[in-house]
N, C-alpha and C positions, 0 to 999 in steps of 0.2 A: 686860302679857300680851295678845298678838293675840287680839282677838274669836273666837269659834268661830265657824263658819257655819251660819246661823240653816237650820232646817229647815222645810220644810214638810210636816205630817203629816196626811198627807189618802190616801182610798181613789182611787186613779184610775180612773174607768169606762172600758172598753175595749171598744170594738165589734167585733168582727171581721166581716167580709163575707162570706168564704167559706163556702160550705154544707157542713157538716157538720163545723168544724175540733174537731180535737181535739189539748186539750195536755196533759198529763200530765209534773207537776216533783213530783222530789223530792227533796231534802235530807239527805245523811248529816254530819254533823258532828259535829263536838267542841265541843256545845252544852250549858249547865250543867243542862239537863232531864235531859241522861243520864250526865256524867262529874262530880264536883268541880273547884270552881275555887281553884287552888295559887296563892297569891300571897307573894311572899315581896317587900318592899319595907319600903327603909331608908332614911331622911329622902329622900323622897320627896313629891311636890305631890301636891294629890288628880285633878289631871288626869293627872298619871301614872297615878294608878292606877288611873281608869275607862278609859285607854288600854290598859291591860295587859289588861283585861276584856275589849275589845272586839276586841282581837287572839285572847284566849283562847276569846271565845262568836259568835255572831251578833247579840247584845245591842249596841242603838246610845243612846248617853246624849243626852238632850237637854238642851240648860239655854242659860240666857241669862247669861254670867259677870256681868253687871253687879248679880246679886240671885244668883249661886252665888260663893263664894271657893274658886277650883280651886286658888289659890295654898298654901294651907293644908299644913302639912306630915304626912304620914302613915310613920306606923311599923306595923309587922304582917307575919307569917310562920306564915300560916293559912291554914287550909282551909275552904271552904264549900263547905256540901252543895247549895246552890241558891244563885239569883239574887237569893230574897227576904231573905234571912240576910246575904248582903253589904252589900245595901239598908239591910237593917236595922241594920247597924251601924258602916259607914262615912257613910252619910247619911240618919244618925236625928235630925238638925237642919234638917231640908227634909221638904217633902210629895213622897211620890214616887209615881208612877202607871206600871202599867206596862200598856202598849199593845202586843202580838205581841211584836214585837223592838226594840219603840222603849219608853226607859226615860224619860221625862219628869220632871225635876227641878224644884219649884220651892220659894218660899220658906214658911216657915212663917205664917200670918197670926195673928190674935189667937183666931180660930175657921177652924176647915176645915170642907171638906164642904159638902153639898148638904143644906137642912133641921136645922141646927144653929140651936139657938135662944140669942138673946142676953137676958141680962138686961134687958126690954123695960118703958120707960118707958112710963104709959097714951096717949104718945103717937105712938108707934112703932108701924108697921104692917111686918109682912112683901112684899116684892118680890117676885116670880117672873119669869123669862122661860129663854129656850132660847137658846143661839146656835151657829150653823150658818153653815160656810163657804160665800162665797157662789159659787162657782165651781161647785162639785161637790154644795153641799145636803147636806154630810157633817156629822153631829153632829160637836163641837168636845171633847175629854175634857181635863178640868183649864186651863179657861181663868182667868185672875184676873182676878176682879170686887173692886175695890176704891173706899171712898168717898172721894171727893175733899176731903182737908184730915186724912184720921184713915189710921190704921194699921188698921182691921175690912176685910175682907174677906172673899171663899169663892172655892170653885172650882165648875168645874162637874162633875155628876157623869157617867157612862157614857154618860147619854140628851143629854147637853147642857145639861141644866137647873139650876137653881141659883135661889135662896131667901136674901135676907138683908135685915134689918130695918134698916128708915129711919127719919128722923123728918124733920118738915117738909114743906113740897115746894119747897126753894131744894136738894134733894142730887141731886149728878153721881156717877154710877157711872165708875171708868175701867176699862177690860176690853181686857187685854192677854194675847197669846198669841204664842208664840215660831215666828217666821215671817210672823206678820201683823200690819196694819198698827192700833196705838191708837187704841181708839174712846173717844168721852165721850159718855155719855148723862144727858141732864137728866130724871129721873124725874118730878117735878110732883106732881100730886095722884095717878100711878097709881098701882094694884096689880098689874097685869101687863105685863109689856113686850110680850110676847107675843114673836113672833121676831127675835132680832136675828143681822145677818150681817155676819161677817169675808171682809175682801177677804185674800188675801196679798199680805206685801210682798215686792213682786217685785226692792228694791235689791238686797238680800243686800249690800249695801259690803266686804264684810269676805271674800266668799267671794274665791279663788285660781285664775286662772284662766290654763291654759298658751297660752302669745301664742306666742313664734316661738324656736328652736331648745333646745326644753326650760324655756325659762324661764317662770316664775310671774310675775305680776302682780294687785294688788290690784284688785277692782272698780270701786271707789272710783276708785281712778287713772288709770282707760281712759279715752281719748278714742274712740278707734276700734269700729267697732261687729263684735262678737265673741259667738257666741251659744255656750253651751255644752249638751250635752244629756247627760242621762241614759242610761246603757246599757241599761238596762231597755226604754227609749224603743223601741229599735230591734230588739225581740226581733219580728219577726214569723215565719209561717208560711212564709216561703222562704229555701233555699240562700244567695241572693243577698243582701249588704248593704245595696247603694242600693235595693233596693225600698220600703225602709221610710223613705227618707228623704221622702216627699212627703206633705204634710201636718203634717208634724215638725218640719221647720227653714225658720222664715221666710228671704225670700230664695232659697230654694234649688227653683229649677225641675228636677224628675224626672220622668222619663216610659221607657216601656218601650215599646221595639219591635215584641217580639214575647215570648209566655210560653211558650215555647219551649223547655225544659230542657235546661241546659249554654250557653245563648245569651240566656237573659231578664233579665240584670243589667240595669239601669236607666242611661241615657242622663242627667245631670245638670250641671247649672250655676250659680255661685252668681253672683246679679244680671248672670246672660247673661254674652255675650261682650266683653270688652274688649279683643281684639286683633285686628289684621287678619289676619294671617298667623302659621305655625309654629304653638305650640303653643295651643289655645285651649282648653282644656280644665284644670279648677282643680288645683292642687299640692295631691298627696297624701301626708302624712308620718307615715311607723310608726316611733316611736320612734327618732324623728332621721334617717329613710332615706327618702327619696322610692320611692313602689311605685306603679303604677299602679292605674287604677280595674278592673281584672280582679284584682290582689290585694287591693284592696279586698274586692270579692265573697267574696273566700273565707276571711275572717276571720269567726267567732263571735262576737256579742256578750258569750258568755259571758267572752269572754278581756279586754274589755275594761276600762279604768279609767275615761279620761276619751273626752271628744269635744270638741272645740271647732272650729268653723268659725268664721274672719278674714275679713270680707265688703271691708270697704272698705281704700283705700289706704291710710289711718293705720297700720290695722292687720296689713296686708302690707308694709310699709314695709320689713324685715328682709330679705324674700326678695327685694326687688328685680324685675326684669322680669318673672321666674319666678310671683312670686306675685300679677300683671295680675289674672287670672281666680279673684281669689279660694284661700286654703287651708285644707283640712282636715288637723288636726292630732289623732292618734290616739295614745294610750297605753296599755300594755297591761300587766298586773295584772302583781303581781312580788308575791315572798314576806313574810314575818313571823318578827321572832323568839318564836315559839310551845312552848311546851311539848309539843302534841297538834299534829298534821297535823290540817286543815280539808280534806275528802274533800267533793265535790257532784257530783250528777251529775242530766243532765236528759233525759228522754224525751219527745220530737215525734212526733205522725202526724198529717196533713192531706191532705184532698181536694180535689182540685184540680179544677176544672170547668169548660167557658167562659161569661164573662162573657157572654157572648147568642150564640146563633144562628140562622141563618138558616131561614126554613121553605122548604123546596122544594116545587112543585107535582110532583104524581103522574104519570103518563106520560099518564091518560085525559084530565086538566084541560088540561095542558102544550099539547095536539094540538089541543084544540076551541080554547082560546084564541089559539093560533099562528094558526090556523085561520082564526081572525075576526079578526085585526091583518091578515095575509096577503088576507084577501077585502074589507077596508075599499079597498085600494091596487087595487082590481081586478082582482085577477091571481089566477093558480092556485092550488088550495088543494095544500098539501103532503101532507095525509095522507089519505089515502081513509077514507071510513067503515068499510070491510074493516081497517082497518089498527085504527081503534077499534075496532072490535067487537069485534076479536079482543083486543087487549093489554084493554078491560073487560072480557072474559069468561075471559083467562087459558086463550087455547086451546093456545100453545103458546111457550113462554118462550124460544127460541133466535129464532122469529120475531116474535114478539110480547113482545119483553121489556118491562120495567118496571122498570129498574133503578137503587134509590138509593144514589146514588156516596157520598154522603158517609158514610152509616153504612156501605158497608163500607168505609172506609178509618180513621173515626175515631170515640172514643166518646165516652162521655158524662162519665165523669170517671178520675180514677188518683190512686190512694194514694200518699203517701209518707211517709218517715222519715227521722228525723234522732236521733242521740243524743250527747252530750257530756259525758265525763268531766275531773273537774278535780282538781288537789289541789296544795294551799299549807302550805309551813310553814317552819322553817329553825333557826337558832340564831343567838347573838351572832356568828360569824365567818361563817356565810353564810349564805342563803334560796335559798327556788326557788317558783316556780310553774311549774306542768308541765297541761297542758290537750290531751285528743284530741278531736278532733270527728268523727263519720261521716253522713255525709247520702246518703239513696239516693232520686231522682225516675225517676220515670217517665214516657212521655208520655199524649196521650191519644191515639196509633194505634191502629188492630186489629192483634193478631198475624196477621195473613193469612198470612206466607211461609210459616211451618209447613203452612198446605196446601198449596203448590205445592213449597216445598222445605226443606233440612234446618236453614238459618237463620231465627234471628230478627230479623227489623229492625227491630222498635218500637224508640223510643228510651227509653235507661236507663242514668243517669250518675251514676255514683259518688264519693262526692270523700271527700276523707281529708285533715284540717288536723291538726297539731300544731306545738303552741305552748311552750315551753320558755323560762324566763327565771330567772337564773341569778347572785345575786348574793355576792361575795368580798370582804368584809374585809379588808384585808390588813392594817389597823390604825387608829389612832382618826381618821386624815386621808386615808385610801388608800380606794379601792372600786373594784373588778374586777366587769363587768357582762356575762355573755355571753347575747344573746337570738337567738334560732334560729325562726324559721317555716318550716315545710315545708309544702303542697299539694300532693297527684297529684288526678287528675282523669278517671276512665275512662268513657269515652263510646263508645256505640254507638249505632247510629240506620239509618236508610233511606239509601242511596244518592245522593238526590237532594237535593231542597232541601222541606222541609215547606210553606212559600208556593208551591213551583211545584206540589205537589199538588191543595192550594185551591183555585189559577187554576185549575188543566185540571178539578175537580170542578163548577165554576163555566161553563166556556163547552161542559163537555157534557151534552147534555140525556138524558134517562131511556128514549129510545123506540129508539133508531137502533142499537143494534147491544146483546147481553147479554155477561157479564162472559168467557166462556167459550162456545164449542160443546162436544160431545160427544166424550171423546177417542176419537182415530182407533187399533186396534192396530197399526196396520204403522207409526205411527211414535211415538219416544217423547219428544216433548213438548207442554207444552199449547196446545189451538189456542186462543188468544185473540179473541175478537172486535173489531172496529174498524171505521171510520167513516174516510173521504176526504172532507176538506174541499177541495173546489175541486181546487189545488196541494202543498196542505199534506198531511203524511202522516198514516195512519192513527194514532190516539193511544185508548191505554183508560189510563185513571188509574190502577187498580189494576194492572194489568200491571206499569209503569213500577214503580209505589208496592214492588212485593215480587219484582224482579228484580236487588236489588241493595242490598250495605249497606255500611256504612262503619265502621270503630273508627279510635277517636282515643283517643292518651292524654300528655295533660299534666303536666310536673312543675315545680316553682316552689318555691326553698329561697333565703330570703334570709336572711343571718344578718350581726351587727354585735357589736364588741368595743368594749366605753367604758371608758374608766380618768378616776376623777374625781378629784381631787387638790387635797386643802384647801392655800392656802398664808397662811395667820392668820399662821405667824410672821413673815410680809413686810407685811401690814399686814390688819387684821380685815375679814372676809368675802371677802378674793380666794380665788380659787379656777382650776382650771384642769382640762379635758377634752379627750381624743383620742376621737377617733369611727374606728374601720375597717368598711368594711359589704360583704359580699360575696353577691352575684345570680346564681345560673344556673336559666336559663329551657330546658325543652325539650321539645320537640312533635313527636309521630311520628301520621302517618295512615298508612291502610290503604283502600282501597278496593274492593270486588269487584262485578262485574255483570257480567251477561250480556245477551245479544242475546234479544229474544222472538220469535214469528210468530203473526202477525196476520190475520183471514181476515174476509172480509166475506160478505153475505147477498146472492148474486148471482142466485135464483128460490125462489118459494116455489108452491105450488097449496093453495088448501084447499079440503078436500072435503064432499061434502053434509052428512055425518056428524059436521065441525069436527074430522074431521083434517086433520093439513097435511103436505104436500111438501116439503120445499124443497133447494136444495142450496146451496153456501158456496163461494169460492174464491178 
């Protein structure tokens, strides 16, 4: 019987960086807390049977087969009202512990428990110690502590701790726990160990890991270096997939452009570039179809099964030249034969902020300091003290403005949301997983156009994934697989380019011209202020920023048909599969803008009183 794949059960700590994130998951299922679990099995293994459990609950068995016999044949066509009554009666010849959704099976010793006392010789003394994994500093629940050369043992109890009587000081404890790696400790003369730490073992030999066009491989087996990751892994606070890969996957360089919504997917490479020309960029594959790293992006982890990234040649071997740069290899969740549909859904909101920004000087600093750079070089000063005195004393803001470009074009953070509905279930002849995701960002712009006109151009992109996976029976050797992704993507934004706003906030300074004059009635539109550089024409940032927007909208449906066809009766284990996959991409923009006018500050007078003159043209 194939080893199972050793677990590691540990709390993960999670930092998140962003200020203020909030996540908010919840869980509808057909879980044994709320329904009964119906099992009807006939000379059946007892791994069948914790199989059927764990299709039927969110309950995950854990055990090491070499001290559980899953082989064991079971009979029963009952009902349990709970998880503990199953327990309790399909493996009431083991210690079982149970941990959230993790069911930990182990063997019975000659004493259980933490603080069981043995029939203690006057020269036995009680042990005590704690052990704690040592990665995460997480207590360890039901570790087995056992003396080396005898059948006595214990476990540890909730805190980690554990208590069992020795004699001598020639006894070795050995303390094993499923996922990490066999300790032996020589106790000695002590009474306390005090703490002791489990590393995990990170072989797993036995786990199953997808190499190149669907196939499995034992761990144990790889030469090639192939990292797999968890989906969990990759649940971050953005739209985008690869954001989350840095830091995650050794080898794998990601980096972002720009955070920019509808455009901030992550730029990545697994161990750089290995090609000169054509494609240099790693091979992406969903479920046997190459997609690109944009449909990357708009996959949910929720939909996921597996990940595995193939860094070196060994292990791209398959794909040939294609697979130079490295591939990722994606699989994505498919149904059960279930008695109850398994319904999950998860709710996101996050605040999105900029990682640093710039402090701008004021228009009075800006001028005195200009000022003194300008008078070190000997030469004219540019701004008159009339020019300060007035923009510090705020005589008159059309000639004396003071105005910060970046707050009115951008803010200081923007909400968004995301939510994701799933449900799996199916019967003997077919299954389906069925998964919608919706995500809605925003940027961080000022709605400004609304004051100048009837549009919005912040940016605000919508995206809408559904996932659909679809499996047919057709008999005990036949299996019909239809999987479907779709993506739309609706985006709206400013006209222009969000960097070229930046730049122009950036090379105009706060004193030389305000956002706006006064509007004029004889005509109807707004006179803008501006500034002549040299030859270059007059430019206001805002102007530009809320005279013009753009919609885009994206759709992306790839879908693929697999027929898998046992052929045993030609010789045991062949088998054979057809792949058909079909891609339509399509992208429609829209753009509007207008022309603005522009008016500069061509005299001004100010009067005894600190009123001023001036005219504009």
């Amino acid at each position: 019987m194939k080893n199972r794949l050793l677990l590691k059960l540990k709390n993960r700590r999670k930092q998140l960086l962003l200020i203020g994130v909030l996540i908010i998951t919840a869980h509808l299922s057909a879980m044994p807390q709320i329904d009964n679990i119906d099992l009807q099995l006939k000379n059946k293994t007892l791994l069948e049977a914790l199989t059927a459990v764990e299709n039927l609950t969110e309950y995950k068995f854990v055990y090491n087969n070499k001290e559980v016999d899953v082989t064991q044949k079971v009979n029963m066509d009952t009902e349990f009202e709970s998880i503990e009554e199953f327990t309790g009666t399909l493996l009431s010849n083991y210690n079982v512990i149970i941990r959230g959704n993790n069911i930990i099976i182990t063997p019975k010793t000659t004493f259980e428990g933490t603080n069981v006392l043995m029939n203690q010789q006057p020269s036995q003394r009680n042990v005590v110690g704690q052990i704690i994994d040592a990665q995460t500093e997480e207590t360890i629940i039901g570790a087995n502590i056992r003396i080396e050369g005898s059948d006595r043992g214990t476990v540890t109890d909730i805190d980690g701790n554990f208590s069992i009587p020795v004699s001598g000081s020639n006894t070795v404890l050995i303390i094993t726990y499923i996922g990490y790696n066999e300790l032996r400790i020589e106790v000695g003369d002590r009474i306390n160990l005090g703490t002791i730490l489990m590393s995990p073992d990170t072989q797993a030999l036995d786990e199953v890991v997808i190499t190149a066009f669907g196939t499995g491989q034992r761990r144990e087996t790889m030469v090639g270096s192939i990292q797999t990751v968890s989906p969990t892994e990759l649940r971050v606070p953005s739209a985008n997939l690869s954001t989350s890969f840095a830091g995650r996957l050794a080898g794998v360089i990601s980096y972002q452009r720009t955070g920019q919504p509808g455009a901030d997917g992550a730029s990545f490479y697994i161990r750089g570039i290995s090609t000169i020309g054509g494609a240099t960029s790693p091979l992406i594959v969903l479920d046997g179809v190459e997609i690109s790293a944009g449909d990357l992006n708009t996959l949910d982890p929720e939909i996921i099964e597996s990940f595995s990234v193939l860094k070196d040649a060994t292990a791209t071997a398959m794909y040939g030249s294609r697979g130079a740069n490295g591939v990722m290899i994606i699989t994505t969740k498919t149904g059960s034969d279930l008695s109850k549909p398994i319904i999950n859904y998860r709710i996101e909101g996050n605040v999105a902020t900029p990682t640093s920004k710039i402090k701008l000087a004021d228009g009075v600093t800006y001028m005195n300091l200009f000022n003194e750079a300008v008078g070190n070089l000997g030469n004219a000063l540019p701004y008159s003290e009339d020019k300060i005195y007035g923009t510090q004393n705020q005589l008159n803001p059309y000639v004396y403005p003071n105005v910060d470009w970046y707050n009115e074009i951008f803010k200081d953070y923007a909400f968004n949301q995301k939510v994701n509905f799933n449900i799996r279930g199916g019967g003997k002849k077919a299954d389906y997983f069925s998964s919608i995701s919706v995500s809605h960002e925003t940027g961080l712009m000022q709605n400004r156009s609304r004051d100048y006109y009837s549009f919005d151009n912040n940016i605000d992109v919508m995206r809408y994934n559904l996932q659909n996976n679809i499996n047919a029976y057709l008999g005990e050797t036949t299996k019909f697989s239809l999987r479907l992704n779709a993506n739309l993507m609706d985006k709206t934004g400013p006209g222009g380019s969000v960097a070229g706003y930046y730049g122009g906030i950036m090379q105009i300074n706060p004193v030389d011209f305000p956002i706006t004059y006064p509007d004029d009635p004889s005509v109807n539109y707004t006179r803008w202020g501006g500034f002549k550089f040299g030859s270059n024409p007059a430019y206001n940032p805002l102007a530009s920023f809320v005279s013009g927007t753009s919609n885009e909208f994206t759709s992306t449906i790839v879908a693929s048909l697999q027929l898998d066809q046992k052929l045993d009766f030609i010789t045991e284990g062949l088998s054979a599969n057809a792949l058909v996959s079909f891609k339509n991409w399509s992208y429609t923009s829209t753009n509007r803008s207008a022309p603005y006018n522009m008016f500069v500050l061509s005299n001004y007078t100010r009067n005894p009183d600190n009123t001023v003159d001036y005219e504009i043209g």
